[in-house]
OpenMM code with the backbone's topology and positions (N, CA, C; nanometers):
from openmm import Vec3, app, unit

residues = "UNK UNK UNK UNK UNK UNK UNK UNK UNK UNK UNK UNK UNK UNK UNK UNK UNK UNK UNK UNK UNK UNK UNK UNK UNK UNK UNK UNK UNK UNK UNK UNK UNK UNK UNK UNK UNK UNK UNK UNK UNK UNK UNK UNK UNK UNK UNK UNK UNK UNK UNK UNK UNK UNK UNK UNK UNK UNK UNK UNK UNK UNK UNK UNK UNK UNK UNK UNK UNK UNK UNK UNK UNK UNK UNK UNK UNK UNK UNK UNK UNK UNK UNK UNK UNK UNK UNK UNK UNK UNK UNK UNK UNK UNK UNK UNK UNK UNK UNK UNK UNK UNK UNK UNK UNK UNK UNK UNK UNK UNK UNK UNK UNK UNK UNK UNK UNK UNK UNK UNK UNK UNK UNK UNK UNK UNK UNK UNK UNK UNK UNK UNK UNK UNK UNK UNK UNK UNK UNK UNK UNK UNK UNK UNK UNK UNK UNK UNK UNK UNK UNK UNK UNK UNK UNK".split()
positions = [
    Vec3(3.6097, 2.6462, -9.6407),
    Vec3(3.6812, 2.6622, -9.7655),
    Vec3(3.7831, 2.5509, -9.7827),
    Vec3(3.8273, 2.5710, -9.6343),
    Vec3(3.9025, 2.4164, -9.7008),
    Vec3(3.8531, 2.2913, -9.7144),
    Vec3(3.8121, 2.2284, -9.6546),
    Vec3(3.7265, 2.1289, -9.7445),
    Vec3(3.6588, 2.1211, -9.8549),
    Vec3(3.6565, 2.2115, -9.9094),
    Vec3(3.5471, 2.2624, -10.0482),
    Vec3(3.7176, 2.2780, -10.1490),
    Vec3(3.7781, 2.3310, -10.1240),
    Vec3(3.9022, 2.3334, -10.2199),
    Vec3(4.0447, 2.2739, -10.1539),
    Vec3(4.0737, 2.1088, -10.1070),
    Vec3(4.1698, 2.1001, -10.0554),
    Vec3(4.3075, 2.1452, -10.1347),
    Vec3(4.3045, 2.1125, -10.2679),
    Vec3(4.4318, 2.1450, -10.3806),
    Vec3(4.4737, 2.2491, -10.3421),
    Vec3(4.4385, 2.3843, -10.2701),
    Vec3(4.4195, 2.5008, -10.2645),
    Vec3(4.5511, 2.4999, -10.1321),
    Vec3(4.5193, 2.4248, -10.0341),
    Vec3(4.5864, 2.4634, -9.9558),
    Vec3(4.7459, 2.3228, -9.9502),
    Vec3(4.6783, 2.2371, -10.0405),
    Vec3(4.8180, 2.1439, -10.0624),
    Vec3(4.9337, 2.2187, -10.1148),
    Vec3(4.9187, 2.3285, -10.2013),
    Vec3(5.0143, 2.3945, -10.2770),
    Vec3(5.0911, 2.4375, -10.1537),
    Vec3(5.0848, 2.4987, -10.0414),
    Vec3(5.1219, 2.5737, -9.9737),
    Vec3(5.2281, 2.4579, -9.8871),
    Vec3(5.1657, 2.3469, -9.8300),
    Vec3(5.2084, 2.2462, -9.7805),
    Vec3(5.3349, 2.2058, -9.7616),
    Vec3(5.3463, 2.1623, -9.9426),
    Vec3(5.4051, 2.0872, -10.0471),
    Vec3(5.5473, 2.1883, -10.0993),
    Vec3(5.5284, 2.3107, -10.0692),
    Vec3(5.6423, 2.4143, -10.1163),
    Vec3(5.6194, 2.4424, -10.2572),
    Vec3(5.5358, 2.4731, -10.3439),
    Vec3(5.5752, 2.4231, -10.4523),
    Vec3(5.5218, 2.5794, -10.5308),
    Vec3(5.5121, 2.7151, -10.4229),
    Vec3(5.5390, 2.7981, -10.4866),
    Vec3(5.6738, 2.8492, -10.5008),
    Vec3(5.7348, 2.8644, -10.4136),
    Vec3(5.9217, 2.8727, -10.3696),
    Vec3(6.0068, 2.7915, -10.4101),
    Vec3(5.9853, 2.8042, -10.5308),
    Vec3(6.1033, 2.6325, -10.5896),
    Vec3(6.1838, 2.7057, -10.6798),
    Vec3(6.2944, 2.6596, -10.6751),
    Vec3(6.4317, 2.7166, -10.7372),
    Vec3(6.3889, 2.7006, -10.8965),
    Vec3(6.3214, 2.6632, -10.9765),
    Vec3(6.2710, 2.7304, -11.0761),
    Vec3(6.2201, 2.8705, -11.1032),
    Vec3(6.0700, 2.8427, -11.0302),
    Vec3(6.0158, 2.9946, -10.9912),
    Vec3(6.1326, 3.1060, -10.9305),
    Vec3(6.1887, 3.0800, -10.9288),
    Vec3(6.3165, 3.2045, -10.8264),
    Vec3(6.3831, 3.2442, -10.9642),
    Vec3(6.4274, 3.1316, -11.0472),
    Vec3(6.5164, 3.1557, -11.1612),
    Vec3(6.4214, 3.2433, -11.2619),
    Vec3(6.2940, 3.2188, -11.2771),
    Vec3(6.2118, 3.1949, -11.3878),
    Vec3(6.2027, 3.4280, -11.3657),
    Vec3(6.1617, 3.3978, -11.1969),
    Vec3(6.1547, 3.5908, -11.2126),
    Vec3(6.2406, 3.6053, -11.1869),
    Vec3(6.3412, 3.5842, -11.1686),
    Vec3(6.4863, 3.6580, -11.2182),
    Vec3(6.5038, 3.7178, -11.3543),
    Vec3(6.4769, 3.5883, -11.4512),
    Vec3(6.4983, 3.6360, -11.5892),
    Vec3(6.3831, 3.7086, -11.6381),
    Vec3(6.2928, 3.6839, -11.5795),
    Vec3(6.2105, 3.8763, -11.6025),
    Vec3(6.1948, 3.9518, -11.5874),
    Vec3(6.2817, 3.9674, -11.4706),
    Vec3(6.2901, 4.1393, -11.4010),
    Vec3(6.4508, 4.1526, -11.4550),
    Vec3(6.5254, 4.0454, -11.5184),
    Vec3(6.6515, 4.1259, -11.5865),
    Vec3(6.6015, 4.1819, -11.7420),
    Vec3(6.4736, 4.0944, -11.7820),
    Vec3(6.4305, 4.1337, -11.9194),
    Vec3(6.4064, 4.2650, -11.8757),
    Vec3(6.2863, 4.2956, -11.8142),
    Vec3(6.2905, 4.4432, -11.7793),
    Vec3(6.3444, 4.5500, -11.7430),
    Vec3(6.4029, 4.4929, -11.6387),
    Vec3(6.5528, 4.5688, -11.6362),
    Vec3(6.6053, 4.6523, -11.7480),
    Vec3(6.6694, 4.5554, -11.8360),
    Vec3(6.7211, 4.5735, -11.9721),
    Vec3(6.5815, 4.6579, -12.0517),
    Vec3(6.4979, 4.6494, -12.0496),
    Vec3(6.3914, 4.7003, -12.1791),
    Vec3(6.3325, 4.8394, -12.0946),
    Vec3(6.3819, 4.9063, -11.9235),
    Vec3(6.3390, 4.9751, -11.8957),
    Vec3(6.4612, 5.0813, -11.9414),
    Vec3(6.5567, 5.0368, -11.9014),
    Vec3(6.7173, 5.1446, -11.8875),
    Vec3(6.7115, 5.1322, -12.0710),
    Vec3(6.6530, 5.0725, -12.1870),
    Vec3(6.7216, 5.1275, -12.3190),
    Vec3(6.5829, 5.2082, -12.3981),
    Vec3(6.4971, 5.1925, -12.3484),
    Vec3(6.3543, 5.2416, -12.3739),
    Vec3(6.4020, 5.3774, -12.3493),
    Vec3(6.3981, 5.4251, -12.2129),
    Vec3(6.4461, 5.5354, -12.1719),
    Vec3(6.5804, 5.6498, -12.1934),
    Vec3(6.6698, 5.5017, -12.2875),
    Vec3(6.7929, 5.5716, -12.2737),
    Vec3(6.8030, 5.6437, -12.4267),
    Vec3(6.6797, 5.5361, -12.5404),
    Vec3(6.6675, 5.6165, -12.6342),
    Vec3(6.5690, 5.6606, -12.6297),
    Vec3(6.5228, 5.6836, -12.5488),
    Vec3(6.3423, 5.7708, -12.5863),
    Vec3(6.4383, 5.9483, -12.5215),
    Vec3(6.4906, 5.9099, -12.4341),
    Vec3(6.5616, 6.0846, -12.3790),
    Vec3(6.7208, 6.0929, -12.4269),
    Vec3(6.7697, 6.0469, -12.5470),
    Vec3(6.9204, 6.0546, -12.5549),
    Vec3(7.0144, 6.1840, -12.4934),
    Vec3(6.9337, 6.2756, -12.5327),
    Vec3(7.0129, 6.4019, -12.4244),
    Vec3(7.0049, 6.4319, -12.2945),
    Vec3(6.9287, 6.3266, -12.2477),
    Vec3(6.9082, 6.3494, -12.0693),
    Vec3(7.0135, 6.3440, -11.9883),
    Vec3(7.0314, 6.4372, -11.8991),
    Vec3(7.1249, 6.4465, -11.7792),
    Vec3(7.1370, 6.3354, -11.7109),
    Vec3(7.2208, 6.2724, -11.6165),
    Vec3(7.2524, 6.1501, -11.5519),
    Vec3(7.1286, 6.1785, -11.4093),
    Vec3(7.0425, 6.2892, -11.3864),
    Vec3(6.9644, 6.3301, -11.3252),
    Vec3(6.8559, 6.2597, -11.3485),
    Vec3(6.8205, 6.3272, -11.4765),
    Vec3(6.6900, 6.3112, -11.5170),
    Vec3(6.7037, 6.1654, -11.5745),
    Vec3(6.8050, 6.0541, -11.6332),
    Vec3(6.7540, 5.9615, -11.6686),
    Vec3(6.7452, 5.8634, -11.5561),
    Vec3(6.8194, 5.9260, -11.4711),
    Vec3(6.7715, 5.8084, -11.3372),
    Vec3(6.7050, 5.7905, -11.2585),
    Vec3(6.6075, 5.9125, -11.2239),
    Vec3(6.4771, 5.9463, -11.2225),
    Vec3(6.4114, 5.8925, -11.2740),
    Vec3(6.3933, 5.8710, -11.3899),
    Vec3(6.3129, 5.8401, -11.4968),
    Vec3(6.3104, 5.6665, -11.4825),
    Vec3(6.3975, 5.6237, -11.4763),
    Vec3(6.4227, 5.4801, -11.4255),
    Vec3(6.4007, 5.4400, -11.3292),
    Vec3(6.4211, 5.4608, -11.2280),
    Vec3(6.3679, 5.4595, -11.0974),
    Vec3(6.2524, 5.4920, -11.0831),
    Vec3(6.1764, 5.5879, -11.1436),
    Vec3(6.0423, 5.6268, -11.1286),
    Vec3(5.9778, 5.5260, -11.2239),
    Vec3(6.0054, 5.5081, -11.2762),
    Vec3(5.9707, 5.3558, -11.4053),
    Vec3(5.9784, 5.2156, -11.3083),
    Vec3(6.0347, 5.1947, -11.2737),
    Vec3(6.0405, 5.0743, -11.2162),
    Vec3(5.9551, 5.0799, -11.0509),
    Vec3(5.9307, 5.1722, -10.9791),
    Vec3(5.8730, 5.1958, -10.8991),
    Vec3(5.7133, 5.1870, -10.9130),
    Vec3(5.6908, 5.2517, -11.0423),
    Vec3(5.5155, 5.2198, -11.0485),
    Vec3(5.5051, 5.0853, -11.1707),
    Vec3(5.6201, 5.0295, -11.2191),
    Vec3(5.6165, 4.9159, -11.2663),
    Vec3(5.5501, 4.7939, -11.1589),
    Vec3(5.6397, 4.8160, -11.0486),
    Vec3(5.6583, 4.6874, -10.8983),
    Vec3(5.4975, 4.7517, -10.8948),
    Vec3(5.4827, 4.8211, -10.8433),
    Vec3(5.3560, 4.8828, -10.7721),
    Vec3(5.2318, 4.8306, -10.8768),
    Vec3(5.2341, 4.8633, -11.0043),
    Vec3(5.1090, 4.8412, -11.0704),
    Vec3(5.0880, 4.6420, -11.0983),
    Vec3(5.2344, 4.5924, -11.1077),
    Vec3(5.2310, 4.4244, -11.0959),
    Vec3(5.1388, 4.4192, -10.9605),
    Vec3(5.2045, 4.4654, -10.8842),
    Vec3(5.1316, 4.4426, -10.7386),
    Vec3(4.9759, 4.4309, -10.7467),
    Vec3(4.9465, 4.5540, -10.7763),
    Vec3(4.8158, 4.6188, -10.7704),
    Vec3(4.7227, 4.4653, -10.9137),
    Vec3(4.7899, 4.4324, -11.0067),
    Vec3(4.7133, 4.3219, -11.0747),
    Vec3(4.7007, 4.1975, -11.0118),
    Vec3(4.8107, 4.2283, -10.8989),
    Vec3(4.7864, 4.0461, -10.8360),
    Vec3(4.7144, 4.0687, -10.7290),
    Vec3(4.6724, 4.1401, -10.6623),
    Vec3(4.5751, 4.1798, -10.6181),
    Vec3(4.4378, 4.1303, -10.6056),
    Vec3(4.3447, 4.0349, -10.5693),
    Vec3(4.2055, 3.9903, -10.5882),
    Vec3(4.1419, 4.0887, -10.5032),
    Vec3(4.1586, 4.0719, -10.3330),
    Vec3(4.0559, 4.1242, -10.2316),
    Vec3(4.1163, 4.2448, -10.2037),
    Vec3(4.1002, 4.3894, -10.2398),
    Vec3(4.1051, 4.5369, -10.1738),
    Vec3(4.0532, 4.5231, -10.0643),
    Vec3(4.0991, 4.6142, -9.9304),
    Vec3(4.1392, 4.6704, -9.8645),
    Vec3(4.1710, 4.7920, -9.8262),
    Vec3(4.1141, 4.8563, -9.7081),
    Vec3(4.1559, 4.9653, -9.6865),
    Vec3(4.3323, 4.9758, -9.6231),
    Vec3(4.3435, 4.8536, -9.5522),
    Vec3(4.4818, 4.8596, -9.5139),
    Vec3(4.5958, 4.7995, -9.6669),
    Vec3(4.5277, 4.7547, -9.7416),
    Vec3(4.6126, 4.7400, -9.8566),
    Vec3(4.6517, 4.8495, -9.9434),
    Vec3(4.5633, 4.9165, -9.9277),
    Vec3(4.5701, 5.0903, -9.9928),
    Vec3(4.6922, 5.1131, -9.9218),
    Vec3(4.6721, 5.1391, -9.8335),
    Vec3(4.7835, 5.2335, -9.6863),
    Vec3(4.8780, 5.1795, -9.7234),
    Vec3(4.8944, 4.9922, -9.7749),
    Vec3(5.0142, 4.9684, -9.7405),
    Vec3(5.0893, 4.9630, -9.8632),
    Vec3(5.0336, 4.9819, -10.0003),
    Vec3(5.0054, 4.9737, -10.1336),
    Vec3(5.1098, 5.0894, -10.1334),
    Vec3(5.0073, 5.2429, -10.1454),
    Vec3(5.0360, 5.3469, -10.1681),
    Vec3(5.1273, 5.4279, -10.0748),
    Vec3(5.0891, 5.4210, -9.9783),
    Vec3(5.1016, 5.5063, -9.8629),
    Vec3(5.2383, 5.4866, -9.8194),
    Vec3(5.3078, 5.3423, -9.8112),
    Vec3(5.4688, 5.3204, -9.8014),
    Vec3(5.4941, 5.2580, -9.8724),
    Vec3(5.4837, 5.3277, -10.0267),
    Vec3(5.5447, 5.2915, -10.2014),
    Vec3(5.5675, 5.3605, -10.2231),
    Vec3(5.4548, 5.4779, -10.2686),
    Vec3(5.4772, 5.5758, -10.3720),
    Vec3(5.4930, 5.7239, -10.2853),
    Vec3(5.4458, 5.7323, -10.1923),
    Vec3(5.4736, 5.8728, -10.1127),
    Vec3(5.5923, 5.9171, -10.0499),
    Vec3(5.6488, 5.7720, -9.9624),
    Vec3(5.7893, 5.7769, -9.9528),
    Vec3(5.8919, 5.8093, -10.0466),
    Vec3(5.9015, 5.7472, -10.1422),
    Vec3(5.9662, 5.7610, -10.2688),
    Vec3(5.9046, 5.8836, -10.3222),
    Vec3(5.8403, 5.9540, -10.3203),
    Vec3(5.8357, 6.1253, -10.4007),
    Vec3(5.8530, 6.2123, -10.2455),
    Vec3(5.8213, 6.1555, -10.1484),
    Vec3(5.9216, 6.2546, -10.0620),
    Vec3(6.0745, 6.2267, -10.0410),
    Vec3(6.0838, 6.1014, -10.0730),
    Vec3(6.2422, 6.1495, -10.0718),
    Vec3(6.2670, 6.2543, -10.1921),
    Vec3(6.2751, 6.2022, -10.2748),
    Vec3(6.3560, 6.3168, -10.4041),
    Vec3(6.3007, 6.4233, -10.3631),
    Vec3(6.1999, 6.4553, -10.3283),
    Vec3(6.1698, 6.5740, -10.3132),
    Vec3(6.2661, 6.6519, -10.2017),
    Vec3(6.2901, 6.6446, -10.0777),
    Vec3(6.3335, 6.6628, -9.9763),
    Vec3(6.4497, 6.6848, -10.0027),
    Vec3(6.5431, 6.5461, -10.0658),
    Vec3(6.6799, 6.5313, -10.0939),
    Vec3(6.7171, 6.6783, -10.2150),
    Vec3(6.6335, 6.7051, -10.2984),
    Vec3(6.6524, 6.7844, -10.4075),
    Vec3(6.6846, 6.9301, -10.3164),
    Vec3(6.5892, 6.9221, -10.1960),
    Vec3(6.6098, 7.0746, -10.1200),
    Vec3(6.7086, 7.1073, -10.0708),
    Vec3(6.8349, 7.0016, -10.0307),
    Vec3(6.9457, 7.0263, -9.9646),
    Vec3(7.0141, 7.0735, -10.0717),
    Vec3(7.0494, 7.2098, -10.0568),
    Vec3(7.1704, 7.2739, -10.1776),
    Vec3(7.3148, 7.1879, -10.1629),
    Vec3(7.3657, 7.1236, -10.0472),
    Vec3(7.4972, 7.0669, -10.0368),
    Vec3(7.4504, 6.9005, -10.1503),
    Vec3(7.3121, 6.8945, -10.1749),
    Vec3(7.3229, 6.7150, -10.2422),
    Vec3(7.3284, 6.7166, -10.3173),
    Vec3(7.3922, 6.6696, -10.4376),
    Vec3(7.4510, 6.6288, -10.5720),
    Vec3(7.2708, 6.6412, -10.6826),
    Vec3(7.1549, 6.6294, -10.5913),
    Vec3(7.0468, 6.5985, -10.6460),
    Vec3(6.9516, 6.7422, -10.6401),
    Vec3(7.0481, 6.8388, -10.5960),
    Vec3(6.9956, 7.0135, -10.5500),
    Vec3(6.9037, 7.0405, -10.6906),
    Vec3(6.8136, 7.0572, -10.6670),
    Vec3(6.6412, 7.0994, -10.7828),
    Vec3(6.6360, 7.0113, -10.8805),
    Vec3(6.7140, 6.9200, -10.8773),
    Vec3(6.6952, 6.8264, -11.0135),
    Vec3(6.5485, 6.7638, -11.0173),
    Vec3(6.4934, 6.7333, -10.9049),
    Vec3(6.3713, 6.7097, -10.8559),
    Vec3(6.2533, 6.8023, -10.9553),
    Vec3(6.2554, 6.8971, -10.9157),
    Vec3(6.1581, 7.0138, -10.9907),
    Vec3(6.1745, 7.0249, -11.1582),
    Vec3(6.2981, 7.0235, -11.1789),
    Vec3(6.3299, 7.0265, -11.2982),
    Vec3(6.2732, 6.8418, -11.4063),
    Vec3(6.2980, 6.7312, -11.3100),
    Vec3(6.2610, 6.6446, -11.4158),
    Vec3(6.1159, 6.6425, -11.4094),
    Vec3(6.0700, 6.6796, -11.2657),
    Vec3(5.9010, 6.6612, -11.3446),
    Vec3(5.8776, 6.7501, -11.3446),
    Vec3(5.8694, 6.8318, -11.4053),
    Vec3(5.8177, 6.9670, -11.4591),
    Vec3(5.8130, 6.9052, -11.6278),
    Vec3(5.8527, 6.8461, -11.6479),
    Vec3(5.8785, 6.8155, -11.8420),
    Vec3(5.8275, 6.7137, -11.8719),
    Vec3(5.7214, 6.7647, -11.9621),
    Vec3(5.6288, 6.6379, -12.0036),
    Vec3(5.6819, 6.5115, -12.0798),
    Vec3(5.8638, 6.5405, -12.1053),
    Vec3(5.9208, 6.3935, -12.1244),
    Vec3(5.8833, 6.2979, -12.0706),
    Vec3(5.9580, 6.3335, -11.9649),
    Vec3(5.9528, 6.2714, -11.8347),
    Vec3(5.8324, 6.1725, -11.8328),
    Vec3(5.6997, 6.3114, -11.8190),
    Vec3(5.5856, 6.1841, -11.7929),
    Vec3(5.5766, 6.1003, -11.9312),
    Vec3(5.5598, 6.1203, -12.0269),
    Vec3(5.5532, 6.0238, -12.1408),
    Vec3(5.6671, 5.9138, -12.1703),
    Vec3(5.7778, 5.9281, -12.1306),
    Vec3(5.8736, 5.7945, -12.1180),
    Vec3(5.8461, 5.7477, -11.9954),
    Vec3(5.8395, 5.7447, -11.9105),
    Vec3(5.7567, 5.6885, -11.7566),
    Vec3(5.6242, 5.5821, -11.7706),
    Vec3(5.5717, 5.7015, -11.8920),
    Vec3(5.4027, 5.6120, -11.9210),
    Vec3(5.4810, 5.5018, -12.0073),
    Vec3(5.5581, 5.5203, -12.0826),
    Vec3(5.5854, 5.4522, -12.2162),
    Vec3(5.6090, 5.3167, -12.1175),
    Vec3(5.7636, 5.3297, -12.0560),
    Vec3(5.7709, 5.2257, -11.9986),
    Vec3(5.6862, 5.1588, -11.9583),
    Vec3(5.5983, 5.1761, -11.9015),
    Vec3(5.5582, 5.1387, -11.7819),
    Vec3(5.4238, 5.0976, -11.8694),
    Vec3(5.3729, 5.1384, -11.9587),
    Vec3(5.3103, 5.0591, -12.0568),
    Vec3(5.3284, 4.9413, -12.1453),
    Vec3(5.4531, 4.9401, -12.1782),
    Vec3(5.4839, 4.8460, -12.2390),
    Vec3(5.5449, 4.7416, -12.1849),
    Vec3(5.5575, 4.7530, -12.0393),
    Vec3(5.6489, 4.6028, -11.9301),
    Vec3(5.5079, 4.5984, -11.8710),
    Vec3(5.3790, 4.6521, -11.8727),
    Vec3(5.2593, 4.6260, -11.8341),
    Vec3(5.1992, 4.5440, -11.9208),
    Vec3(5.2006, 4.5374, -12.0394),
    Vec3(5.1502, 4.4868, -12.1635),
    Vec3(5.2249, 4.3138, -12.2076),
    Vec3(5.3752, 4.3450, -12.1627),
    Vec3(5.4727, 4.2431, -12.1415),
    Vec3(5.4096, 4.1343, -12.0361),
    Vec3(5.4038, 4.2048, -11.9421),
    Vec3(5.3772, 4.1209, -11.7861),
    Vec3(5.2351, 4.0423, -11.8146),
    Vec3(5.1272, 4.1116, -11.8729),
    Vec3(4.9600, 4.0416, -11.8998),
    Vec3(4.9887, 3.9163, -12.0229),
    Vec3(5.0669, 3.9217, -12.1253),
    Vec3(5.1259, 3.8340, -12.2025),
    Vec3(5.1733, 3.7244, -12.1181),
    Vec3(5.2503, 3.7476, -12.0796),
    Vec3(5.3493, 3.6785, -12.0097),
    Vec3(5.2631, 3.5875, -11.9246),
    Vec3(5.1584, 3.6371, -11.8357),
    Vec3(5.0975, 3.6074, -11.7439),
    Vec3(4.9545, 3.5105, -11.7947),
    Vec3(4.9213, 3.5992, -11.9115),
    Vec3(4.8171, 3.4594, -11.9945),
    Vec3(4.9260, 3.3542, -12.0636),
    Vec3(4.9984, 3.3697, -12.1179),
    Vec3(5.0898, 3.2479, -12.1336),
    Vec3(5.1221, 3.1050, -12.0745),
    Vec3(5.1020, 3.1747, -11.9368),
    Vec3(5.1599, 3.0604, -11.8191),
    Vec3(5.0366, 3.0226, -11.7727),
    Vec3(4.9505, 3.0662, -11.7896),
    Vec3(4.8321, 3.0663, -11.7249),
    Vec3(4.7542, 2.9448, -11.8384),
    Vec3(4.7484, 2.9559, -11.9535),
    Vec3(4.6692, 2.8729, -12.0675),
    Vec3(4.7748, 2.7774, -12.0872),
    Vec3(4.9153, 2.7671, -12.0468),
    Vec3(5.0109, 2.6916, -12.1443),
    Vec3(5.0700, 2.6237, -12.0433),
    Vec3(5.1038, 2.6454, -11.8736),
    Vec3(5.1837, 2.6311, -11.8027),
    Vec3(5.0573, 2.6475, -11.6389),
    Vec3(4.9535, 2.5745, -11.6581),
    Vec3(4.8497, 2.6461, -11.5164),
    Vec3(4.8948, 2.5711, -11.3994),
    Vec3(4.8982, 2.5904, -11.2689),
    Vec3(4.9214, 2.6109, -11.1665),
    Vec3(4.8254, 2.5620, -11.0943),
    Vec3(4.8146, 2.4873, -10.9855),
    Vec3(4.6921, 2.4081, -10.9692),
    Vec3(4.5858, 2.4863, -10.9031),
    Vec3(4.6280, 2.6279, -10.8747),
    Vec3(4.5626, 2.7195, -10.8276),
    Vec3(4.4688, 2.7911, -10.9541),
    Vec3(4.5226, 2.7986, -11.0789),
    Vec3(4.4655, 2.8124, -11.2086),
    Vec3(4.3856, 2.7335, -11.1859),
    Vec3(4.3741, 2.5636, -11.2153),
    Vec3(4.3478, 2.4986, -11.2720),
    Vec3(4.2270, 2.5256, -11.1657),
    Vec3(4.2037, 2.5338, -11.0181),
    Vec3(4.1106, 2.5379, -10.8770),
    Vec3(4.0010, 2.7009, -10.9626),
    Vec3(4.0812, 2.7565, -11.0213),
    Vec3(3.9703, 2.8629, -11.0322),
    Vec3(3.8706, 2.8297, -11.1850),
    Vec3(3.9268, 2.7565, -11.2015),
    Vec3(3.7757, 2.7129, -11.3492),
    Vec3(3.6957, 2.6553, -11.2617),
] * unit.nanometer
topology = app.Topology()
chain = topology.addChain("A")
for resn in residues:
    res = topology.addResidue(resn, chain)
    for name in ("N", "CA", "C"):
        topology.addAtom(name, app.Element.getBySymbol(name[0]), res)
């Protein structure tokens, strides 16, 4: 393979994925999101408890990271599953879960109570639809307008 695609492995060489651009460049899109996850949510549930909207945010941004992941993704794996799912999303619903059971934690059944309400799941989807929809934009953008010599290696 490497001889068949040297460009492929010059990128790596050369540094020229880790460059203080690229660092700046997702910064300012995970503050865009940031920002478009916490006001999506903050008017899609205006009467929500400081419980349930931070839940809701946190649970938003959790299968946000996770589903980016899951698109950059080429070769599946059984250990990518495990390492995907298995210490992402299970950890994170056993904590709240667990934490919600201690009657002394500030977070006592709030757990049961936000997902139990089909808000919940429909501002969750919302988000998480529309910084999904953001991110594939975003991502053909740079890709047709801005390609990467790793782009340019896959035509």
């Amino acid at each position: 393979m490497r001889s068949l695609l040297p460009c492929l492995y010059i990128i790596g060489q050369q540094n020229l994925f880790f460059t203080h651009s690229s660092f700046i460049l997702v910064n300012i899109e995970a503050f865009f999101f940031a920002i478009l996850i916490y006001f999506t949510i903050y008017f899609a549930e205006p009467d929500a408890d400081y419980m349930t909207f931070t839940l809701s945010v946190y649970t938003s941004v959790v299968f946000l990271v996770t589903a980016k992941l899951c698109f950059q993704v080429q070769y599946w794996t059984w250990l990518l599953v495990i390492c995907i799912f298995i210490t992402s999303l299970v950890p994170y619903i056993a904590f709240n879960y667990l934490t919600s059971l201690i009657e002394t934690s500030s977070t006592y059944a709030s757990f049961e109570q936000v997902f139990s309400s089909p808000i919940f799941y429909l501002v969750v989807l919302l988000t998480s639809g529309i910084t999904m929809v953001l991110t594939a934009v975003i991502d053909m953008i740079k890709r047709y307008f801005m390609p990467t010599r790793i782009d340019r290696a896959r035509k």
